[in-house]
C-alpha positions as CSV (number, residue, x, y, z in Angstrom):
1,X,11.9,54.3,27.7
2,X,12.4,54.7,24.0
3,X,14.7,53.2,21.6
4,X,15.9,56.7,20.8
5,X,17.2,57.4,23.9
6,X,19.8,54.0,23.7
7,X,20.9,55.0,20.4
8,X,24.7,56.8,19.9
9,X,25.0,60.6,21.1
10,X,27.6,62.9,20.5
11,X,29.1,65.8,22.6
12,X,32.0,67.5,23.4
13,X,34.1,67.4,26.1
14,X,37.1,70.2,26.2
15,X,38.2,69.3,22.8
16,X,36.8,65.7,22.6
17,X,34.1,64.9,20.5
18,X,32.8,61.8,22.9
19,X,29.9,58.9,22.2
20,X,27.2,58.5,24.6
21,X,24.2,56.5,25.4
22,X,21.6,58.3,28.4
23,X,18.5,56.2,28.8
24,X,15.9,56.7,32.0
25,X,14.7,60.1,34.5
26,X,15.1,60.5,37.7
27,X,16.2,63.0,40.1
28,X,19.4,60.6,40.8
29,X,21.9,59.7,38.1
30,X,24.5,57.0,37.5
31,X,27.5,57.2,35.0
32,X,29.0,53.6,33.9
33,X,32.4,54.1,33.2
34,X,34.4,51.2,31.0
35,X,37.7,49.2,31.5
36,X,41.0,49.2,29.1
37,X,40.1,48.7,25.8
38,X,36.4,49.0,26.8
39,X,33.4,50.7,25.3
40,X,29.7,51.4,25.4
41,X,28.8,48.6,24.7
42,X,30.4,46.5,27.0
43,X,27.3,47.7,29.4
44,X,24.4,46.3,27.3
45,X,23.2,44.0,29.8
46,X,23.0,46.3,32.8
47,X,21.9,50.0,31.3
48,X,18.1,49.8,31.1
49,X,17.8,47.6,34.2
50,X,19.9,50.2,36.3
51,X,17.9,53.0,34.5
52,X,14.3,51.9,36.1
53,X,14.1,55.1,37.9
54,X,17.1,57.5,37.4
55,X,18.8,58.2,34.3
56,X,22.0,56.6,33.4
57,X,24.8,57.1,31.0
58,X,27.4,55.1,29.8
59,X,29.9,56.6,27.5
60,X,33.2,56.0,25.8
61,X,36.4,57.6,27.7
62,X,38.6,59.5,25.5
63,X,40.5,57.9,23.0
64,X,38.2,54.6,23.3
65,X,35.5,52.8,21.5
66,X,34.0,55.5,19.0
67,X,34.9,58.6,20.7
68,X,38.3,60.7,19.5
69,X,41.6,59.6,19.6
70,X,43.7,62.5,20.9
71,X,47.4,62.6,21.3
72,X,47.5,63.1,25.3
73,X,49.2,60.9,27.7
74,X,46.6,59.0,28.9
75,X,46.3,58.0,32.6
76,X,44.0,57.4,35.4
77,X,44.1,61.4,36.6
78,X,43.4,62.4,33.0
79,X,40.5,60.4,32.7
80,X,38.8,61.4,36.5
81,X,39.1,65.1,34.8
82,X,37.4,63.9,31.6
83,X,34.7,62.5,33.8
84,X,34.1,65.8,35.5
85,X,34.0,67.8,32.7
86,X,31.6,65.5,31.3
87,X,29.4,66.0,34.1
88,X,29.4,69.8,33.7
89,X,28.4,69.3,29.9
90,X,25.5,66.9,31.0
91,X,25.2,69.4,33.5
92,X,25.4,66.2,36.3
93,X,26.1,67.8,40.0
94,X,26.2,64.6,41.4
95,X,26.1,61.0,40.6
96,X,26.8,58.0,41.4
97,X,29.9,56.1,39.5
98,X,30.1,52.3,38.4
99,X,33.5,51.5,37.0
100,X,34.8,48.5,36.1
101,X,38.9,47.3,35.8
102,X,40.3,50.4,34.7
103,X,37.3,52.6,35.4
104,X,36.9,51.2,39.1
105,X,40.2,52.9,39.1
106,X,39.3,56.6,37.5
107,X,35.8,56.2,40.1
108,X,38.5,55.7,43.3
109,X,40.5,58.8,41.6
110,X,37.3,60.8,40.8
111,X,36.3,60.7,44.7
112,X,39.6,61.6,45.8
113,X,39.4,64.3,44.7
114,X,35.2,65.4,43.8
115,X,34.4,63.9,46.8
116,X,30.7,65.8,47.4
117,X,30.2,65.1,43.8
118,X,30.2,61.6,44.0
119,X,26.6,59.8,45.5
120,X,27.6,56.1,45.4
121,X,30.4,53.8,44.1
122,X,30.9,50.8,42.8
123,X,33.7,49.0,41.3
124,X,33.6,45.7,39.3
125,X,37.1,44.5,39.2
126,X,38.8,47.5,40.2
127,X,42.3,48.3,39.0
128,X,44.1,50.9,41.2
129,X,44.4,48.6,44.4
130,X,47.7,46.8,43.8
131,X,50.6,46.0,41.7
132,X,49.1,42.6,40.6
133,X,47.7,42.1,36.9
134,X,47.7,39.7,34.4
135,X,51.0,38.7,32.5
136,X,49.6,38.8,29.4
137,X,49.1,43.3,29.9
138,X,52.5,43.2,31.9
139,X,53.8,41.7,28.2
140,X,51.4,44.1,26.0
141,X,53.3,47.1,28.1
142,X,56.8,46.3,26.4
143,X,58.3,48.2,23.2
144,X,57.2,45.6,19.5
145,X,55.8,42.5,21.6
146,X,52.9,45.6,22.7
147,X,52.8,46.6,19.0
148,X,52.4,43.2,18.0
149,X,49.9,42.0,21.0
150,X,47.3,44.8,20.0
151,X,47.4,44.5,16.5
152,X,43.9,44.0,15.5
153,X,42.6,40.8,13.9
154,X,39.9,38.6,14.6
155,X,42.0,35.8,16.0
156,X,43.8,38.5,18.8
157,X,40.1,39.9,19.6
158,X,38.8,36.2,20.5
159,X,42.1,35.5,22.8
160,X,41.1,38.6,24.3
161,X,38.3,38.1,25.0
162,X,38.2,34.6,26.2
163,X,40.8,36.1,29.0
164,X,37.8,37.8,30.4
165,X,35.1,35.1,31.1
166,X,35.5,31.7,33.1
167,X,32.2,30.8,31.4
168,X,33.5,30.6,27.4
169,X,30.0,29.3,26.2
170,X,29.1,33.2,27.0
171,X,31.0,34.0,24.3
172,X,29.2,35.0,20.9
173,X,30.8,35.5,17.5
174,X,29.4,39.3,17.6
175,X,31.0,39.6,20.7
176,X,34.4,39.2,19.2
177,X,33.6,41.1,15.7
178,X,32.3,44.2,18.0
179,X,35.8,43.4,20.0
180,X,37.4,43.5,16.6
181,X,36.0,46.6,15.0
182,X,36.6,48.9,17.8
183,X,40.2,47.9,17.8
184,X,40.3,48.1,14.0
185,X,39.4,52.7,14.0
186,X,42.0,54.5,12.8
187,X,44.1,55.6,16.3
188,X,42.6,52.9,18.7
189,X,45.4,50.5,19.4
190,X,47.8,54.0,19.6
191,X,45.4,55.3,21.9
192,X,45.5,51.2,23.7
193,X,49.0,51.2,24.2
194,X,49.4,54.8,25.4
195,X,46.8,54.1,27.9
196,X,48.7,50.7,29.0
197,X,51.9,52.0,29.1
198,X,50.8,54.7,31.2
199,X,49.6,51.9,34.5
200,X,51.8,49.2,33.6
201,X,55.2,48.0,33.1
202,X,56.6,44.0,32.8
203,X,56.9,43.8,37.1
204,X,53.0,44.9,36.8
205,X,50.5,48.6,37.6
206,X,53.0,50.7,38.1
207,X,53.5,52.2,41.7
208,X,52.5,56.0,41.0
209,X,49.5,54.8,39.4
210,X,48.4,52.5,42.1
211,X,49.8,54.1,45.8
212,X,48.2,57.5,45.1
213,X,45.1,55.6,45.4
214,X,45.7,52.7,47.7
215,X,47.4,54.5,50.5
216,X,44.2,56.7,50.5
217,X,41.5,54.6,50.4
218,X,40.4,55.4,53.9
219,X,39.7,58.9,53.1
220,X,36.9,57.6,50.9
221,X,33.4,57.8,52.6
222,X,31.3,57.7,50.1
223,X,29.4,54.6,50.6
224,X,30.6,51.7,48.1
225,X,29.9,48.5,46.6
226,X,33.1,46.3,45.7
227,X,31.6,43.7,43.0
228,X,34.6,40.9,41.8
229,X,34.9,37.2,39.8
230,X,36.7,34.6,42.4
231,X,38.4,33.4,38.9
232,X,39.4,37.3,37.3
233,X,42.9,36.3,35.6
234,X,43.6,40.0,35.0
235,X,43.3,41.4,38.3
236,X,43.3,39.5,41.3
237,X,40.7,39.0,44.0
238,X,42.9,39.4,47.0
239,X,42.4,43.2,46.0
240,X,39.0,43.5,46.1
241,X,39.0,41.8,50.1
242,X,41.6,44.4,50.9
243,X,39.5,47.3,49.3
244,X,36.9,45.9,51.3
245,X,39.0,46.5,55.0
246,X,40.7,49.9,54.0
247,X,37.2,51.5,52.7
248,X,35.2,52.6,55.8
249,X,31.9,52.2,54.1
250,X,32.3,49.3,51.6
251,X,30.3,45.6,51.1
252,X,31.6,43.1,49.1
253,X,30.5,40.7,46.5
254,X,32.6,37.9,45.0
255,X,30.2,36.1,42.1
256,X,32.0,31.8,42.2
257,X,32.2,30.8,39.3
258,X,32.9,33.8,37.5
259,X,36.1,36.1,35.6
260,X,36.9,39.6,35.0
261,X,33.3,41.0,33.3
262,X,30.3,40.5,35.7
263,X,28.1,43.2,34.3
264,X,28.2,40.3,31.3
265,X,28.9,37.2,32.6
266,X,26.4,37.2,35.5
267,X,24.5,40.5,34.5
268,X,21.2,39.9,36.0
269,X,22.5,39.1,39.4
270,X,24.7,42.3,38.8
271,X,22.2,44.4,38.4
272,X,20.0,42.9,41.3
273,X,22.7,44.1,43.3
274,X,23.4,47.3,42.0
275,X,20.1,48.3,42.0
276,X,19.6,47.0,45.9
277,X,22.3,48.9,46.6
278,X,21.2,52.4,44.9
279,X,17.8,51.5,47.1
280,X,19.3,50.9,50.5
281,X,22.6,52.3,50.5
């Protein structure tokens, strides 16, 4: 595995000129799909250990990190069709999908309705399982307070990101200045707030964006690994044990102590788990 191959790619998707990373071969493939406001490199601790023996991509959804900033109505249908047509441009039959918060959500969508494209799931603190999320994205959702909450600076990027981890000694000073810079490109809080607006409201995820997946969760088959932190303040855990009974093939994982970004806060024992499950199934 070369350094080349972690370094930025560009490519089209429809219209969208999207940043990717691809690292490992393999005759399997895995795509890691972000959360709200997430980017590539929110997967820096997981890619090359889940790459030992398949090839793996991580990439920035539309109107994220460093990829374009259209001016679509974002929401989680539009994004399970920007996963497929990224597929066909990788030229990716099949694969299996790790999303996390918001992606957990776009992977449920995505094998709705792909199902025989989809190999394996697994969703890190899935949105898209219940009306329950964190007051402070329930506030961000409301006309001028959401203008005012995603504003970028420094000071907003470290609350932000202290709402993800229980463990705050994780958090690094280039953590929050990557935070910071992403949220800083011209069209990326726009792109934010269209996004949240889209799944949430002040009572919390919006029904529509929620029920079309919850109500059929049994129709997924695809065998799946539900990964959560027993102290997420953004989304709770009670979703993840009720994933766990209405998704015929599904395992659970809670990580205690632990909040809203496993793949950072405890990514070795993430990976150890993802890449049992990839081997056993």
């Amino acid at each position: 595995m070369s350094e080349q191959q972690l370094k930025d790619q560009f490519i089209k998707v429809g219209n969208i000129k999207t940043r990717y990373r691809a690292l490992g071969d393999g005759k399997s493939t895995a795509i890691l799909i972000h959360g709200f406001g997430g980017y590539i490199e929110n997967w820096e601790e997981n890619i090359a250990a889940l790459a030992l023996g398949r090839r793996v991509y991580a990439l920035d959804l539309a109107g994220f990190g460093r990829s374009d900033k259209p001016q679509v109505r974002f929401s989680i249908p539009y994004f399970a069709e920007f996963i497929k047509e990224f597929m066909i441009v990788q030229d990716v039959d099949k694969a299996a999908l790790i999303g996390e918060s918001m992606g957990g959500g776009i992977v449920l969508q995505f094998a709705l309705q792909y199902p025989h494209q989809v190999d394996k799931m697994v969703l890190e603190g899935s949105a898209g399982l219940g009306k329950e999320v964190s007051i402070y994205l329930r506030i961000a959702s409301l006309p001028i307070l959401g203008e005012l909450f995603t504003r970028p600076s420094r000071k907003g990027s470290a609350q932000a990101t202290r709402g993800l981890f229980y463990n705050q000694d994780l958090i690094t000073d280039q953590m929050i200045e990557e935070f910071y810079e992403i949220s800083a490109l011209a069209g990326a809080q726009r792109c934010k707030l269209s996004a949240l607006r889209s799944l949430v409201n002040i009572w919390g995820v919006k029904s529509d964006v929620y029920r079309p997946i919850l109500d059929r969760l049994e129709e997924i088959r695809v065998p799946t690994l539900i990964i959560w932190g027993a102290q997420d303040r953004l989304l709770p855990v009670a979703h993840a044990h009720l994933a766990a009974k209405r998704l015929p093939n599904a395992r659970l994982h809670i990580f205690d102590p632990c909040g809203h970004v496993p793949i950072i806060e405890c990514a070795q024992e993430f990976n150890a788990l993802v890449i049992g499950f990839f081997s056993n199934g």
